[in-house]
C-alpha positions as CSV (number, residue, x, y, z in Angstrom):
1,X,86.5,102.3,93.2
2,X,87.1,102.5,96.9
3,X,87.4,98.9,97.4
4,X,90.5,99.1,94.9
5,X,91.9,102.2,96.8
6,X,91.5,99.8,100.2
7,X,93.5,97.2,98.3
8,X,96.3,99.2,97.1
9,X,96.6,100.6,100.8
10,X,96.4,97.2,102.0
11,X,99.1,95.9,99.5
12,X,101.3,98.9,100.6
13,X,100.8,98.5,104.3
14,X,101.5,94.8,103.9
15,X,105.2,95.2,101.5
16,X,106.1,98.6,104.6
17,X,105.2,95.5,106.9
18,X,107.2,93.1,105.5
19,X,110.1,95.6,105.2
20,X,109.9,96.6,109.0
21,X,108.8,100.3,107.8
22,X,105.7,101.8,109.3
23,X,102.6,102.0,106.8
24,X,102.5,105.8,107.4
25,X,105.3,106.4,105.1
26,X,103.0,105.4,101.9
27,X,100.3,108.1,103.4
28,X,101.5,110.7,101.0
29,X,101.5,108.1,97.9
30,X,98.1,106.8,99.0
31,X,96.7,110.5,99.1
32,X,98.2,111.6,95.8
33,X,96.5,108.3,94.2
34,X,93.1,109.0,95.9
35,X,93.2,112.7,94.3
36,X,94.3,110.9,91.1
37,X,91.0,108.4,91.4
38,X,88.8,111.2,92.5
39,X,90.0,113.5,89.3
40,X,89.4,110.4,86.7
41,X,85.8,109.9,88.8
C-alpha cells in the first residue's frame, strides 16, 4: 500500500513537473489521500 502511495506521489510530482509547478502544491492532496489509505487500512 505504500509503494502505490509512492507512485501516485511520483505521478503527481512528475504532471506539477511537466507543468513547470512545484511538486509541493499536491502536498495537501497527497496527505488527504494517505489519511484516506490509512482510514481504509
Amino acid at each position: 500500500m505504500e509503494a502505490l502511495i509512492s507512485r501516485l506521489n511520483n505521478i503527481i510530482i512528475e504532471a506539477d513537473t511537466r507543468q513547470g509547478k512545484p511538486p509541493c502544491m499536491n502536498s495537501r492532496f497527497m496527505n488527504s489521500i494517505r489519511d484516506i489509505v490509512k482510514h481504509k487500512l
